[in-house]
Structure formats: C-alpha cells, structure tokens
C-alpha positions in Angstrom: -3.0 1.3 5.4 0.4 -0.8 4.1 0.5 -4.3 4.9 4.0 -5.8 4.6 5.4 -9.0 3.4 9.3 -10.3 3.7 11.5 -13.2 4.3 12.4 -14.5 7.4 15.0 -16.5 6.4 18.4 -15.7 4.2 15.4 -15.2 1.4 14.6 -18.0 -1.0 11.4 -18.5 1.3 9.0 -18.8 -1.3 7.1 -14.5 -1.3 6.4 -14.2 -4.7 3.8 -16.3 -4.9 3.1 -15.4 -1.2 2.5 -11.8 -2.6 0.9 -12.9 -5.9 -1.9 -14.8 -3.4 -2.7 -11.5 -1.6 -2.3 -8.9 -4.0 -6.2 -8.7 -5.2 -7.3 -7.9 -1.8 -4.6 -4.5 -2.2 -5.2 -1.5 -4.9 -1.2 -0.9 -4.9 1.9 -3.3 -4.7 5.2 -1.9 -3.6 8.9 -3.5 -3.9 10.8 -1.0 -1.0 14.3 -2.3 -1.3 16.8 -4.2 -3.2 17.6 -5.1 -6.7 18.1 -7.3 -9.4 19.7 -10.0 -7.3 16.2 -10.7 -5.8 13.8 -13.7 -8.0 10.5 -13.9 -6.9 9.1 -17.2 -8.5 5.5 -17.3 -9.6 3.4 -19.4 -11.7 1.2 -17.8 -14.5 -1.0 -19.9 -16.7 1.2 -22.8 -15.2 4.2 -21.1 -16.5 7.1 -20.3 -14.3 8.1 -16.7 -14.1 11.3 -15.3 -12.1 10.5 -11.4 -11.5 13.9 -10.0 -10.3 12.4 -6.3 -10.0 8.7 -5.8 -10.8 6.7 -6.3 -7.8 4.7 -9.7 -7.5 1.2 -8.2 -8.2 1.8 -7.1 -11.6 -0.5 -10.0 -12.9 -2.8 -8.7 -11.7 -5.1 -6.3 -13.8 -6.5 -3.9 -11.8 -3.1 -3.5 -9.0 -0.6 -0.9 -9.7 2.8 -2.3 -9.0 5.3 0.3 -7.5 9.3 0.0 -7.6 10.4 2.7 -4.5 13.3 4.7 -3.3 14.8 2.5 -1.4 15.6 0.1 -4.7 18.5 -0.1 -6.8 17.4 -0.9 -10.1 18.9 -2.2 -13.6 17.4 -0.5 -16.2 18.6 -3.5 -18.9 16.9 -5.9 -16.7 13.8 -4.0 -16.4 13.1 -3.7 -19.8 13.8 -7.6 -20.4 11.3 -8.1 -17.6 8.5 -5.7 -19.1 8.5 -7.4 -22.1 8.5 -11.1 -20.3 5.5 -10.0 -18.8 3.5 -8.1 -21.7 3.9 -11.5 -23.3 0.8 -12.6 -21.0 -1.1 -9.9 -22.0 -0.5 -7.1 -19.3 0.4 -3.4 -19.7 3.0 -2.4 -18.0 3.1 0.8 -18.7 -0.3 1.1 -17.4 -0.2 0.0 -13.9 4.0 -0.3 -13.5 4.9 2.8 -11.3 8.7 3.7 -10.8 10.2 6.2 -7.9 12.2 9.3 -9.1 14.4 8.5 -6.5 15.1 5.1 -7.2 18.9 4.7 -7.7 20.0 3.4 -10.9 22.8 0.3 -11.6 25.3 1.8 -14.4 27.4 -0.7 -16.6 30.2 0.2 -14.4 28.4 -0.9 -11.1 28.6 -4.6 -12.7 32.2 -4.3 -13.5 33.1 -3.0 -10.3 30.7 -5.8 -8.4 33.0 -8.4 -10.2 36.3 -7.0 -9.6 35.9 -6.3 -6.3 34.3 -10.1 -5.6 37.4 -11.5 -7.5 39.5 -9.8 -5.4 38.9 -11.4 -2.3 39.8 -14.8 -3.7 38.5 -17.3 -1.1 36.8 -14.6 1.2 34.7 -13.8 -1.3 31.1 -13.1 0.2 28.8 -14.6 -2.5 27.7 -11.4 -4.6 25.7 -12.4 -7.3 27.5 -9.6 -9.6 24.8 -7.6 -10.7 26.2 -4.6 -9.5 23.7 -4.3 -6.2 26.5 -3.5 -3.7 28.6 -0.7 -5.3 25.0 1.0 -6.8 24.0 1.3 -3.0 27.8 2.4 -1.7 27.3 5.2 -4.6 23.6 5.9 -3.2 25.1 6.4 0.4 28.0 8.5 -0.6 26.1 10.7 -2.2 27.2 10.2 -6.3 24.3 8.2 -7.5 22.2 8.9 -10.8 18.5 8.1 -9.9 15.6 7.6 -12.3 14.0 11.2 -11.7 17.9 12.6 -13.7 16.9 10.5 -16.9 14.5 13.3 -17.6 17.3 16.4 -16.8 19.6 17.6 -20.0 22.5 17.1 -17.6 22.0 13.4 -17.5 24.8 12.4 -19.9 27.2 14.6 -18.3 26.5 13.1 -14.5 27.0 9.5 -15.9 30.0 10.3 -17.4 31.3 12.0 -13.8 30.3 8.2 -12.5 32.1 6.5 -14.9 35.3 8.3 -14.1 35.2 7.5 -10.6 34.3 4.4 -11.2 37.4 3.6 -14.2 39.7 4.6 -11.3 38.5 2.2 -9.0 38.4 -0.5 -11.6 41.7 0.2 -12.5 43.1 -0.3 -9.0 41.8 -3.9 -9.6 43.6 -4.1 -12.6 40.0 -5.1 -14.2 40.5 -4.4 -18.8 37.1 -6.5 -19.6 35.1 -4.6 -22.7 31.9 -3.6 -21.0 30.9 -1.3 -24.2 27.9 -3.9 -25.4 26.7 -3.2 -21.7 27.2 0.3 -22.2 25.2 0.0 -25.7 21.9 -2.2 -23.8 22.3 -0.1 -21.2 21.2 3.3 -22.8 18.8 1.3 -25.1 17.1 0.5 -21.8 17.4 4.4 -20.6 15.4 5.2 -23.2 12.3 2.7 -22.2 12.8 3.5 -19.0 11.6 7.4 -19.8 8.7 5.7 -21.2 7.1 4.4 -17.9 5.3 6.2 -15.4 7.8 8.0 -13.0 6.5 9.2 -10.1 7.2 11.0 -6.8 6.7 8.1 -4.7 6.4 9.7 -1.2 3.6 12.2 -2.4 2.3 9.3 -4.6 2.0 6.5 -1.9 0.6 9.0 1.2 -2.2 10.5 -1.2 -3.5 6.9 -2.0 -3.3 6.0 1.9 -5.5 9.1 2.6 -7.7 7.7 -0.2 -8.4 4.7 1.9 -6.1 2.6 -1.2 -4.5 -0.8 0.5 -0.7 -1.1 -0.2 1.5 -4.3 0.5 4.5 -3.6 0.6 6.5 -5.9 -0.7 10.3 -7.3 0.6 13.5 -9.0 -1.3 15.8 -11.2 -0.2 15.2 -12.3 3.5 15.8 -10.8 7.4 19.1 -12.6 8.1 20.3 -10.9 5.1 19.7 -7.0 6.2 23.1 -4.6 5.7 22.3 -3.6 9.6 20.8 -7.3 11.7 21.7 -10.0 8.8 24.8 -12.3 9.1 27.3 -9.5 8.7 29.2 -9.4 6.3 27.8 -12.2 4.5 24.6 -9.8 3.6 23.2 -8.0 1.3 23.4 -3.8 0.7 20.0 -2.8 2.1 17.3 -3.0 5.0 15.6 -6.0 4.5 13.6 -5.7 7.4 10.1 -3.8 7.8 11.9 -0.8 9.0 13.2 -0.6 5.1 9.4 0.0 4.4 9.5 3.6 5.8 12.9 4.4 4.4 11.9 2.6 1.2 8.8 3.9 0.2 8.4 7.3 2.4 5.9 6.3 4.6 5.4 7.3 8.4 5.6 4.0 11.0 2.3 4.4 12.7 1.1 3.4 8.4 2.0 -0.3 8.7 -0.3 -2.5 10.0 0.5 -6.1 9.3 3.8 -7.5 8.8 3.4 -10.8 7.4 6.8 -13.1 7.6 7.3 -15.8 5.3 9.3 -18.7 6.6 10.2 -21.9 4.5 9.2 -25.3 7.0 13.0 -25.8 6.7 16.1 -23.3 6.2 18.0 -22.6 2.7 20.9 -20.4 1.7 23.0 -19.4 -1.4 26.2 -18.5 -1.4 28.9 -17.9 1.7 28.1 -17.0 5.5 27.1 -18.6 8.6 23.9 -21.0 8.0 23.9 -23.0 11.9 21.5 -25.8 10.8 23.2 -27.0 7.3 22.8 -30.5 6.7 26.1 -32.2 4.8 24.3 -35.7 4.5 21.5 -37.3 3.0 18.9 -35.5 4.2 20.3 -32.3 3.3 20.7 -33.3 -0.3 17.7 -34.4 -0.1 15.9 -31.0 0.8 17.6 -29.9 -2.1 16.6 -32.5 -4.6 12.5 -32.4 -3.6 12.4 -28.8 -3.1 14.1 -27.8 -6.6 16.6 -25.9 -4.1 18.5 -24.2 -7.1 19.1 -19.9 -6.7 15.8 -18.3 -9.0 18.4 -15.6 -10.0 22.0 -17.7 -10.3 21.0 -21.2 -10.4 23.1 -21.7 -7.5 22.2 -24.6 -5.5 21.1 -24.0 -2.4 22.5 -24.9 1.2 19.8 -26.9 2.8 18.8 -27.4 6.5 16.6 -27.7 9.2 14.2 -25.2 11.0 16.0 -22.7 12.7 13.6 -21.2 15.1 16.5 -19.4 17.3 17.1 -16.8 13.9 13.3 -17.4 13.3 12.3 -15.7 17.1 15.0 -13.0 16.3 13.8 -11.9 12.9 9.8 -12.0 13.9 11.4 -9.8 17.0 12.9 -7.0 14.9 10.5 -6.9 12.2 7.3 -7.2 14.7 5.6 -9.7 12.5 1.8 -10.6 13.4 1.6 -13.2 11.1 3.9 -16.1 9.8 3.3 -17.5 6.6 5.0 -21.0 6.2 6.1 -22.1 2.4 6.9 -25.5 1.5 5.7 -27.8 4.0 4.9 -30.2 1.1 9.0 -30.5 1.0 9.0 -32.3 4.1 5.7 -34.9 3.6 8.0 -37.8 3.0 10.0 -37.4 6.1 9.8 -39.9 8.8 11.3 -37.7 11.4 12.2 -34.1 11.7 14.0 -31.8 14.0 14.4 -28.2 15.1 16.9 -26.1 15.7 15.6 -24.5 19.1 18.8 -23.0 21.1 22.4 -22.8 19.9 25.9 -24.0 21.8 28.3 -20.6 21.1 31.6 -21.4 21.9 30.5 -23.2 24.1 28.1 -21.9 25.9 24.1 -22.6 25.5 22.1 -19.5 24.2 18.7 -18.7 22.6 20.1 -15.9 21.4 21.6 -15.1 17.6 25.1 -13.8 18.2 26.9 -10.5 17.1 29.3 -11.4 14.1 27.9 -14.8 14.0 29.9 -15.8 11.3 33.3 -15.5 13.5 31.7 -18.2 16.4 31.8 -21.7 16.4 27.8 -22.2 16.7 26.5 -25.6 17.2 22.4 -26.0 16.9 20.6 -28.2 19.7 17.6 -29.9 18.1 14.3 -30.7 19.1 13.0 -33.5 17.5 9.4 -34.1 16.0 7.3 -36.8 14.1 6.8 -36.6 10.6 3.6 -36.1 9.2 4.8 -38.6 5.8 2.2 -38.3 4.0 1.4 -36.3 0.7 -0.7 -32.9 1.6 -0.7 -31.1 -1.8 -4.4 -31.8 -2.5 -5.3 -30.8 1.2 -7.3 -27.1 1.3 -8.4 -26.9 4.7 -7.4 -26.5 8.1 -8.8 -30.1 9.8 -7.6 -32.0 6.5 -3.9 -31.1 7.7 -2.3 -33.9 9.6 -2.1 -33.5 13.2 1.5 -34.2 13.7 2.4 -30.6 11.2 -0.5 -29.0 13.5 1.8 -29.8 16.1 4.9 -29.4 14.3 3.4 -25.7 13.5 1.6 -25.2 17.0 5.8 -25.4 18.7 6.9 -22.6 15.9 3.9 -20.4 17.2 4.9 -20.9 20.6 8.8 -20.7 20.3 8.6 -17.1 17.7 5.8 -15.4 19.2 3.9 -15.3 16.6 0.9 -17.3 15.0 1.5 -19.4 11.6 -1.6 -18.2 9.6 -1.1 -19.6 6.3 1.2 -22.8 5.1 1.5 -23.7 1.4 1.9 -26.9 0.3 3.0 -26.8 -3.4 3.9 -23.7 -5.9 0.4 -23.2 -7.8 -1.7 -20.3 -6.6 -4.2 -22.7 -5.2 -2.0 -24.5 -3.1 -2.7 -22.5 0.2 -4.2 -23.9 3.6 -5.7 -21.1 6.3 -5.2 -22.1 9.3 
C-alpha cells in the first residue's frame, strides 16, 4: 500500500512537517521527484531543519527514507545534508536508501542553470540555479549519469563525455566562471555517495508492498508547478503531481491508496509566473510578515495571497486527492475578514476553470468573502475547540474542491495538529 502526500499550491505549503507527522504510522518514506530546489521545513528538538533532498521521515528511527528515480539529486548537497542530520544522532547510512536510477546534478548542470537564466534578462523564469532544469533535460535526452554508474569503471570517462557537451553549450552563452572548487566538492561527495545504500528501487519498493510494508510517498514543490499541468512555463522540470509517484518510484497505479493534498489556508509563491490572488497591499505584506513567508531554499520572499480555490478544485481534480490537509490557519487568526478566490474573470469572461497558458491571460479573481475567526488557535487540539467561523470557513473549501479537509495545523511544532 503507498499513501501519497504533495502540495497543492505552487509548493511552500508547509509538507515537511506534514510528512514528519505521519511518517511513524509508515515502515518506508519515499521522495519520487525533484531536487535540491525543494526545502521541506521541520522542527527537531525545537530546531529548525531545511531538508532539500532526504525525505521527511528520516527522524525517525525505525523508517527507512528512500530518494527514487524520478529525482535529480546533488550529490554535494546530499552529503552536507547527511551530516546535518547525523548531528541529531541518526544513521543515515542505516535507514537512507538511494535509487540506481536516480539522475545525478554535475557541476556543469549549475553553470549551465545560471547561464541559461541570465540569458533571458527580464524573462527569466525564477530558477533557483541549482542545476534542476538542465539535469532533467539531460535525463530526457538520454545523456544523464545516474547514481547506479558511480559504481562502473567507466564512470569517469561518461562525466567527462557530459562535460564536453555541456562546455559547448556554456560557451554559446559566453559563460568563463571557474567552477573547478565545484568540480573538487563535487567528487568529494561521489565518493560518500558510494558509501550509502544503493538500491534497485522498483524491485526494492514492490517486494516491501508484497510484505504488507506501508510507504508514503513523499512530493516536492507543489501541483501548480508540474512540467506537464503547472503554470507553464513558470514551472518546474518534473511531475509534481501523484501520477509522478508511478514514474518516480516504479510502482503500478492500482498501489496508491490515499493522496493526501496539503494546501496552505492562504496562497504563496516564489519567484515569476502567474499567481491570480496576489495581494500588493497591506494585507499581503502582512501574510508575509506573520507567516515568516521567506523561500526555505533561497530566502526569497514570498508572494502572498488569498485562497485560491479555482487552482485548489483543479489540482485535487488531477491528482484525485481524498484528503486535504490545510497548513497555517494560525497565519490568518488575527484577521477580521477574509476572502476567497472562488471563480476567475479571463479576458473577460467569468470561468471556474484554470486556463491553458495562464500566464499569457489577463485573469482577475472574484472573491467570496468570509468572517474571520480573530482569535489565537495555536493551543487548540481538538476538533469542537476550533472556532466556528474556520469550521465554516473550512466546511466552503470542502464543498467547493471536492474533497474533505481532514487535518489543519495551526503552528510549526509537531504537536500543532487539529483532526477534524
């Protein structure tokens, strides 16, 4: 059985700790796409920890934690990570599990990532340079190095085939930055890499199903930011949706029973793209300012808006979520009055539907308008505690989406969880 969680939203939404909350009910933790422009936020002995590619369970003792397939991973980053989190005492090399066919981010993935964003001056899409994009453009056109190679003789010679192809490209973008220190971490990390447990992931994953094992599967970035159904092009380079679990991790469909959606109580992007419910004024800034709305990976601050359930009903819809698990409703407890984006105006003309190429309409959100709840509800742990006006606010999302909020948090710590 795989359980999924992801983001609803343009990510941001708040899943680590989402996935740190479930993990000890599941024997295996998988991340099934992305890289290392993902930051999962959790809070460990009341210390904040940003994982960027280690799944979210690894805290926990007795949960192996997968990386799949379907992720492109940084080997430098990986190894800084590792050691971040064998600082609190855990073993990675004990229960972290990597896929031989997990694609591998080369030095010259980075350089390429930054020329190529440079490049297209003020078009640029908001890459966070870490070499995600051109690592999956090399996984689709057939010239990656995954992890299973780092254990082949031929390994050197195969990276050195990569980084000629590559010094062409960069030299079209007239790029002469010294990456050699990047070059010298980046074999440093090779070698701890071949250190870890390196698996055949699809053989790996199924035999533990047929076991009766649990796996959640575990999502980066958010819906609205999938390659295929996201904002294009203002998106990232894989399948952020739950199909991306198959692909990711090598499992059949029929294998996935819940898809859990996390949703912040109000909207948040970083970087460029279409966002229909951005807030310029006040109340936008102050979004930002209570919810600490600053990138986990960049330190960008974030774009800030109301509840957009139009691109809430549309990602539940294409990821068949059965639950919705809605983050920071704390940020909103001082609000007098909120609102809701629930149908858009597309050049000119009303829809409930999110456009194709989005980001070339003139979209203007119609609100719906609800009561606040303003009052403080990060000491609340029950249902009936909750105040009626959020039971209201959440019993419209239910209704609107199609599918039923289970869980809201109202603060970061662990504890900080209301079932409803």
């Amino acid at each position: 059985m795989v359980d999924v969680i992801l983001g609803l939203q343009w990510g941001d939404e708040g899943k680590g700790k989402i996935v740190d909350y479930f993990a000890p009910g599941y024997d295996i933790v998988a991340r099934f796409q992305g890289g290392p422009n993902a930051g999962h936020t959790l809070y460990v002995e009341d210390k904040k920890v940003v994982l960027h590619q280690i799944p979210s369970g690894i805290f926990h003792q007795n949960t192996i934690n997968l990386i799949g397939g379907g992720v492109v991973l940084d080997p430098v980053t990986l190894r800084k990570e590792c050691a971040l989190v064998e600082s609190f005492g855990i073993d990675v090399k004990k229960n972290l599990y990597i896929s031989q066919r997990t694609n591998i981010i080369v030095p010259t993935h980075r350089a390429l990532d930054k020329a190529s964003e440079t490049s297209k001056g003020t078009d640029k899409i908001g890459s966070t340079l870490k070499g995600i994009g051109p690592a999956y453009m090399d996984k689709t056109g057939r010239n990656a190095i995954r992890v299973g190679d780092i254990l082949d003789k031929s390994f050197i010679t195969n990276y050195i085939k990569l980084r000629l192809k590559h010094q062409k490209l960069l030299d079209n973008f007239h790029f002469n930055e010294d990456i050699s220190d990047w070059e010298d971490e980046f074999f440093e990390a090779i070698e701890f890499l071949r250190t870890l447990n390196i698996v055949n992931t699809e053989y790996y994953v199924n035999n533990q199903i047929k076991d009766g094992k649990k796996v959640l599967a575990e999502g980066a970035q958010g819906s609205m930011l999938d390659i295929d159904f996201g904002t294009f092009p203002f998106v990232t380079s894989s399948n952020t949706i739950s199909a991306g679990v198959c692909t990711g991790l090598g499992i059949a469909p029929q294998k996935i029973n819940e898809v859990m959606g996390v949703t912040k109580a109000y909207c948040t992007r970083v970087g460029s793209g279409p966002f229909p419910t951005e807030l310029f004024d006040e109340t936008g800034e102050e979004l930002r300012k209570i919810g600490s709305e600053f990138g986990a990976t960049t330190g960008r601050p974030r774009r800030c808006g109301w509840m957009d359930l139009v691109a809430l009903q549309y990602a539940c819809m294409i990821n068949g979520v059965t639950k919705v698990i809605m983050t920071k409703a704390d940020v909103l407890d001082s609000f007098k009055e909120l609102n809701m984006c629930t149908s858009y105006i597309v050049n000119g003309t009303p829809t409930t539907e999110v456009p194709y190429q989005i980001s070339k309409a003139k979209v203007e959100p119609v609100y719906e308008q609800f009561e606040g709840w303003n009052t403080d509800t990060t000491a609340i742990k029950d249902t009936a505690a909750l105040p009626a006006t959020m039971h209201s606010y959440v019993k419209y999302i239910n209704e609107f989406v199609g599918a039923p909020v289970k869980y809201v948090s109202n603060g970061p710590g662990r504890d900080q969880i209301v079932e409803l």
